[in-house]
Backbone as numpy.savetxt, mean C-alpha at the origin, in Angstrom:
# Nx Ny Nz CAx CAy CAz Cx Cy Cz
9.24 -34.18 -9.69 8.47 -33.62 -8.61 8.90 -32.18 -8.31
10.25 -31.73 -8.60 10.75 -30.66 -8.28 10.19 -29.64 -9.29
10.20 -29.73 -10.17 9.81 -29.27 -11.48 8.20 -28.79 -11.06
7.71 -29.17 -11.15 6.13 -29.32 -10.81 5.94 -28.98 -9.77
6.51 -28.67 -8.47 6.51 -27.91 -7.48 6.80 -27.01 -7.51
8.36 -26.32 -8.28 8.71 -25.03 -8.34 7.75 -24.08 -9.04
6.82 -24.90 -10.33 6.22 -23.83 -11.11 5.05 -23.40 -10.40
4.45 -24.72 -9.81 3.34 -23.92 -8.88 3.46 -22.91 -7.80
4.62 -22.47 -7.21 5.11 -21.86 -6.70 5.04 -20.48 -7.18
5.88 -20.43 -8.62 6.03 -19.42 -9.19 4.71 -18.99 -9.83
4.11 -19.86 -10.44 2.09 -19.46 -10.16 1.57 -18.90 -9.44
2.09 -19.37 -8.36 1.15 -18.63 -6.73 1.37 -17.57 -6.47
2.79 -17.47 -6.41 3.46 -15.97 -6.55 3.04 -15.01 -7.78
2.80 -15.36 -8.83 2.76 -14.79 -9.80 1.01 -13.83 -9.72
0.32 -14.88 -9.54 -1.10 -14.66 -8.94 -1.22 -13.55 -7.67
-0.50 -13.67 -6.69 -0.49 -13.08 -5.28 -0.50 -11.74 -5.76
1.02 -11.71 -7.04 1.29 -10.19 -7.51 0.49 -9.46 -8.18
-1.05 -10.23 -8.54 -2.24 -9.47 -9.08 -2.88 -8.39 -8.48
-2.81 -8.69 -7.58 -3.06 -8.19 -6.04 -2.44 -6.46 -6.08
-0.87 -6.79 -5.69 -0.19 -5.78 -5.77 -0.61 -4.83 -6.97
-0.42 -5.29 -8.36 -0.36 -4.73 -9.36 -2.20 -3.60 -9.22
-3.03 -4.49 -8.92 -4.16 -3.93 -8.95 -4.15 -2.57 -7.44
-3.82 -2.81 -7.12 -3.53 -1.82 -5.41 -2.75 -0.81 -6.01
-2.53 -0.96 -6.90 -1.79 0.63 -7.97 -2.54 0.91 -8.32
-3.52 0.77 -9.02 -4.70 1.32 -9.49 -5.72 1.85 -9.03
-5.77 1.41 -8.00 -7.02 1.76 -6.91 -7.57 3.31 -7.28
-8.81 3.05 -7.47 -9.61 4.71 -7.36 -10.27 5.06 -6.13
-10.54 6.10 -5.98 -11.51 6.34 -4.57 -13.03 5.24 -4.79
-13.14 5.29 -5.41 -14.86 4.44 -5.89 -14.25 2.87 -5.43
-13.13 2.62 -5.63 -12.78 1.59 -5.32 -12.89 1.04 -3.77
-12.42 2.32 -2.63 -11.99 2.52 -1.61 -12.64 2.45 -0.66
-12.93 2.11 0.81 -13.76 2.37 1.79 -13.64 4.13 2.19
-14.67 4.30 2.45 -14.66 6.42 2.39 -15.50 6.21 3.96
-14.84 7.06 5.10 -14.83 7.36 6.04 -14.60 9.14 6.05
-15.75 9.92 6.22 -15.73 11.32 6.71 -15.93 12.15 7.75
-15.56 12.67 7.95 -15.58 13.68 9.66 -14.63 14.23 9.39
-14.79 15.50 11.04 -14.01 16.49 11.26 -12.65 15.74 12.00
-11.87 16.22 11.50 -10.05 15.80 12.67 -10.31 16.27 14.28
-10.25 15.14 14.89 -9.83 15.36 16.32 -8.82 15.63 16.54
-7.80 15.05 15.99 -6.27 15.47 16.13 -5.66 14.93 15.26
-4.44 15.51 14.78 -3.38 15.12 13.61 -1.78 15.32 14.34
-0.51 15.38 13.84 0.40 14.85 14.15 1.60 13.68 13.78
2.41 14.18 14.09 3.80 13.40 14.05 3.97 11.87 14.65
3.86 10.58 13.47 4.00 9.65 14.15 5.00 9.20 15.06
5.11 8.26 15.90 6.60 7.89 16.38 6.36 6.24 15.65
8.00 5.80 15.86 8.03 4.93 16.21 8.74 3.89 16.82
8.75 3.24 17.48 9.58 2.94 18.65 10.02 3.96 19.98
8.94 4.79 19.91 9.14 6.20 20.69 9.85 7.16 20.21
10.35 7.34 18.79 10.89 7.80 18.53 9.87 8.61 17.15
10.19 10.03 17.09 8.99 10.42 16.75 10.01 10.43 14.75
8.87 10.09 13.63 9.28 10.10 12.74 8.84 11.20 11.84
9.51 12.06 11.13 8.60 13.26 10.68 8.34 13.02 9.24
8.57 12.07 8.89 7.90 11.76 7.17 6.58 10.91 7.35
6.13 10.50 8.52 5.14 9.87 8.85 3.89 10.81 9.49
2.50 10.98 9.12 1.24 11.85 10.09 0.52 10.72 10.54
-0.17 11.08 10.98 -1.43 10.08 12.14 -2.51 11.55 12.04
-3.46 11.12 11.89 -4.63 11.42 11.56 -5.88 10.93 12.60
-6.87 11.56 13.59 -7.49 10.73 14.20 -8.80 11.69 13.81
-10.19 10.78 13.61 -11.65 11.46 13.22 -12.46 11.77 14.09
-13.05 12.49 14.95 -14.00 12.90 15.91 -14.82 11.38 15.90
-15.40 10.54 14.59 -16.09 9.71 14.62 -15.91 8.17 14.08
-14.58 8.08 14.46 -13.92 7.03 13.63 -12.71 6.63 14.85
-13.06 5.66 15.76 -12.07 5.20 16.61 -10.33 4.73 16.48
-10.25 4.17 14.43 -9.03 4.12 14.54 -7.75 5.15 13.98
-7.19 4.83 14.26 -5.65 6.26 13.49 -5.83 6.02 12.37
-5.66 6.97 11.40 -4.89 7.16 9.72 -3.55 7.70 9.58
-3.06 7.03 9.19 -1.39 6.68 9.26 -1.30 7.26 7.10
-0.47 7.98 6.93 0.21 8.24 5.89 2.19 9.26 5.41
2.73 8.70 5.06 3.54 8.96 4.84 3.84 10.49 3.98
4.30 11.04 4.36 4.62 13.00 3.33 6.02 12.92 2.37
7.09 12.05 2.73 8.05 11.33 1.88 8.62 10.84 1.36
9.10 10.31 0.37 9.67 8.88 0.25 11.23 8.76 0.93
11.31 7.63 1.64 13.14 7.06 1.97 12.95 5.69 2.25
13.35 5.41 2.70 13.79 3.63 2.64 12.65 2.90 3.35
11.83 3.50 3.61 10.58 3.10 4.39 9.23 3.46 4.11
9.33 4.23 3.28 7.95 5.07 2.89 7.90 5.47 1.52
6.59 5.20 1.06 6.08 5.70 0.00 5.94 7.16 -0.30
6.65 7.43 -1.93 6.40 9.05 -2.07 4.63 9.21 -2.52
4.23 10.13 -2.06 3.23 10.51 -2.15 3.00 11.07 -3.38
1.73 10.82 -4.86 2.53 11.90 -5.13 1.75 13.57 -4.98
0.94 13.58 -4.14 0.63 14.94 -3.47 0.37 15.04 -1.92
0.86 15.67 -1.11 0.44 15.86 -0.17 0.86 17.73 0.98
-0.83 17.55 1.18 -0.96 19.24 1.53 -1.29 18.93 3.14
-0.88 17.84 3.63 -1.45 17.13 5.16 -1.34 18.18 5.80
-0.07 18.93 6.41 0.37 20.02 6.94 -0.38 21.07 7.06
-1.26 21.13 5.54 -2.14 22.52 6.16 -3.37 22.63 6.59
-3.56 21.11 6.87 -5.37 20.35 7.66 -4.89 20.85 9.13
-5.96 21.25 9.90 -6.06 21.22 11.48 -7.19 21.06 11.66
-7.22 20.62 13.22 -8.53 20.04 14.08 -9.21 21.08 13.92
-10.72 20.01 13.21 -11.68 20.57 13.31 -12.46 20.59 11.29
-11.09 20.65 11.08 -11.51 20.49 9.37 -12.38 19.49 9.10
-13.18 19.18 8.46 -13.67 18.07 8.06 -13.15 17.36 6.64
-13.22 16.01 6.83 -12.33 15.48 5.52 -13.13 14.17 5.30
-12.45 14.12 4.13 -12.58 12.34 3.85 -11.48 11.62 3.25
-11.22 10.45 3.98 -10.49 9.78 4.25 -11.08 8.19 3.63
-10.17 8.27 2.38 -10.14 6.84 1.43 -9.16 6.04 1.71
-9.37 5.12 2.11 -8.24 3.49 2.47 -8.76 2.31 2.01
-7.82 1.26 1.94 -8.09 0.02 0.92 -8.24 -0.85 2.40
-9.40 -2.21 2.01 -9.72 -3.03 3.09 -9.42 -3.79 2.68
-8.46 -4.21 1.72 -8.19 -5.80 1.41 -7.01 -6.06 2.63
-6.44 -5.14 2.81 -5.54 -5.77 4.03 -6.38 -6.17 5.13
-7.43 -5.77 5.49 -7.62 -6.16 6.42 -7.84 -4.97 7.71
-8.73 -4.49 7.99 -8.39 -3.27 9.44 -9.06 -3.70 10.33
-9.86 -4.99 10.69 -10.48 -4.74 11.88 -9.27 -5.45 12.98
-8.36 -6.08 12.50 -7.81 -6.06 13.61 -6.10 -5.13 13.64
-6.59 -3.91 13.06 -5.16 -2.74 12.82 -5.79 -1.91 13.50
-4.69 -1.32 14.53 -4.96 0.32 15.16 -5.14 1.59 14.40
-3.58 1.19 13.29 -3.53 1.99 12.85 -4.01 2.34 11.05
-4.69 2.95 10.12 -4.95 2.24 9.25 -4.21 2.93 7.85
-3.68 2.48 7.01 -3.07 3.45 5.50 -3.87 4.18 4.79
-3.73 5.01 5.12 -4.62 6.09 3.84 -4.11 6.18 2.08
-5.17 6.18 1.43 -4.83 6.21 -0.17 -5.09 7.91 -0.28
-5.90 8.24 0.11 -6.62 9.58 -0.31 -7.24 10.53 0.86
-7.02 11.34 0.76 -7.92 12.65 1.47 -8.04 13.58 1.11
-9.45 14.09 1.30 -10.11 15.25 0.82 -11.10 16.25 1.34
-10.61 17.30 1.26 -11.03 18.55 2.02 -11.92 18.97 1.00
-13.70 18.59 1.56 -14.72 18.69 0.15 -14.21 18.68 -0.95
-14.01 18.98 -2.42 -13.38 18.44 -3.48 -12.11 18.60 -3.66
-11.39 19.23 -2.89 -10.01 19.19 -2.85 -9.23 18.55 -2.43
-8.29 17.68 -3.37 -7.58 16.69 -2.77 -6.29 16.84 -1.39
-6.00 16.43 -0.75 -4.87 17.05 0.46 -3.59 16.03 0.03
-3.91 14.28 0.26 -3.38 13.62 -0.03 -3.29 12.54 -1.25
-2.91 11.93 -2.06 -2.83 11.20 -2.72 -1.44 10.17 -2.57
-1.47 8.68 -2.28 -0.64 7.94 -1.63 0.18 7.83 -3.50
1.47 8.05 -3.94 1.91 7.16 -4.87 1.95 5.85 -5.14
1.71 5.19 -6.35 1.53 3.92 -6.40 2.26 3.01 -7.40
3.09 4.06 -7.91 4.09 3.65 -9.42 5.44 2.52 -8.93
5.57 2.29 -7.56 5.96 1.28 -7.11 5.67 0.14 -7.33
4.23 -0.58 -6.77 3.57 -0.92 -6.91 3.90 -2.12 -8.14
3.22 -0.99 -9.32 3.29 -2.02 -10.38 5.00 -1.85 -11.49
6.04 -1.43 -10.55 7.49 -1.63 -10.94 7.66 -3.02 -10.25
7.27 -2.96 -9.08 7.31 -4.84 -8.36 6.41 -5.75 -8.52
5.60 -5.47 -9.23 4.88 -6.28 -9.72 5.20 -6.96 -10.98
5.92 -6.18 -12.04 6.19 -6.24 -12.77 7.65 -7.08 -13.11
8.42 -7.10 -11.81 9.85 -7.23 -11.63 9.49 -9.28 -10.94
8.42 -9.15 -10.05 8.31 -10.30 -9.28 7.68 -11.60 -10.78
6.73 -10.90 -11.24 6.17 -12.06 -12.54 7.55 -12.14 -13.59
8.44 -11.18 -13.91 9.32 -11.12 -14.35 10.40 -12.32 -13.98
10.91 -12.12 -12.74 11.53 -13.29 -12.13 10.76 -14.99 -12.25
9.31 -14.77 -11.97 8.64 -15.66 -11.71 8.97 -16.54 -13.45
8.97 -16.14 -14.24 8.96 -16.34 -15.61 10.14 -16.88 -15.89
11.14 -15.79 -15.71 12.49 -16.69 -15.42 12.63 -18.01 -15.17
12.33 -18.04 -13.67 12.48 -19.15 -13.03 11.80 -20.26 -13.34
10.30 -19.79 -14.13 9.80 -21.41 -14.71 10.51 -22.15 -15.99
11.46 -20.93 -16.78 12.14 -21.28 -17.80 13.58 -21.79 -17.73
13.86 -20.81 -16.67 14.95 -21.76 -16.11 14.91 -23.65 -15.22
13.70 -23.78 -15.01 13.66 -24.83 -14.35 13.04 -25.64 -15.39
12.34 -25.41 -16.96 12.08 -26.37 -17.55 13.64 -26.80 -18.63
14.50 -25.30 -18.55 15.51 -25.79 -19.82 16.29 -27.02 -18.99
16.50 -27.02 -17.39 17.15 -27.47 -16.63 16.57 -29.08 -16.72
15.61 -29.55 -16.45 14.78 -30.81 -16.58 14.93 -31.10 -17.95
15.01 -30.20 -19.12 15.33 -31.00 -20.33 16.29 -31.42 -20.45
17.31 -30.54 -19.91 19.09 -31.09 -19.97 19.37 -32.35 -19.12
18.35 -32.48 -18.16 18.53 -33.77 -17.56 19.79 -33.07 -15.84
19.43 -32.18 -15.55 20.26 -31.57 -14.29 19.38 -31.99 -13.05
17.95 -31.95 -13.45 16.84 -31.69 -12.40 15.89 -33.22 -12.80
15.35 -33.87 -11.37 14.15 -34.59 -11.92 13.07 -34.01 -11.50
C-alpha cells in the first residue's frame, strides 16, 4: 500500500511541475494584456517597510496593482530586463501577466512583461523556473526508484 501511494504522489507532483516548467515559457500571446496610461508607480513596502527591489505599478483603467521585482536576492526573481525606473505617470503601457494563478481574488498582480508601444521596459526571468522543475521530477524519479528497489528487497510492503 505504501508503495502505491508514494508513487502516486510522486506522479502528482511530477504533473503539478508541468505547470511550473511551462510558466517558463510563457509568451506575451500566451498572457492576459491589459493597456493604459500609469496613474502611479513606486516603491513597494512590505510589512511597512518599504522594499526597493520591488515596483507597484497602478493603470488609470485597471483597479488592481502590478507588482514586479528589478532584482534578484532571496526573494525575488532576476529580471532579465528591466527599464521600470524610466516609466512615469502618464506613459502609456502594456502590461502582460499570467492568470493561471488566479487574480480575481489578488490585490496585487505579477507582471511577466511591459511595454512602452514596441519597446520592451520589463521582462520577468524565468530560467528558474525550469532549473526546479527539472530538479523536483528529478527527485520525483528518484524516489519512485528508490521505493521500488526498496519493496523488492523486501524493507517496504
Amino acid at each position: 500500500m505504501l508503495t502505491a501511494r508514494t508513487i502516486y504522489v510522486m506522479l502528482f507532483v511530477s504533473a503539478m511541475t508541468i505547470f511550473l516548467y511551462k510558466r517558463g515559457d510563457a509568451t506575451r500571446n500566451e498572457l492576459e494584456l491589459v493597456s493604459g496610461k500609469i496613474k502611479g508607480l513606486g516603491i513597494a513596502e512590505v510589512n511597512g517597510t518599504p522594499d526597493p527591489l520591488m515596483r507597484l505599478i497602478r493603470l488609470e483603467n485597471y483597479k488592481k496593482l502590478f507588482a514586479m521585482s528589478v532584482a534578484r536576492d532571496a526573494r525575488h526573481v532576476e529580471p532579465k530586463l528591466t527599464r521600470i525606473d524610466e516609466l512615469k505617470a502618464g506613459d502609456s503601457i502594456s502590461i502582460y501577466f499570467d492568470t493561471s494563478y488566479g487574480v480575481d481574488d489578488k490585490s496585487v498582480i505579477s507582471v511577466m512583461f511591459i511595454d512602452k508601444g514596441s519597446i520592451p521596459y520589463f521582462i520577468l526571468g524565468h530560467g528558474d523556473n525550469k532549473l526546479i522543475a527539472y530538479f523536483i521530477w528529478g527527485m520525483a524519479f528518484i524516489s519512485i526508484v528508490g521505493v521500488l528497489i526498496l519493496k523488492k528487497a523486501g524493507k517496504i510492503s
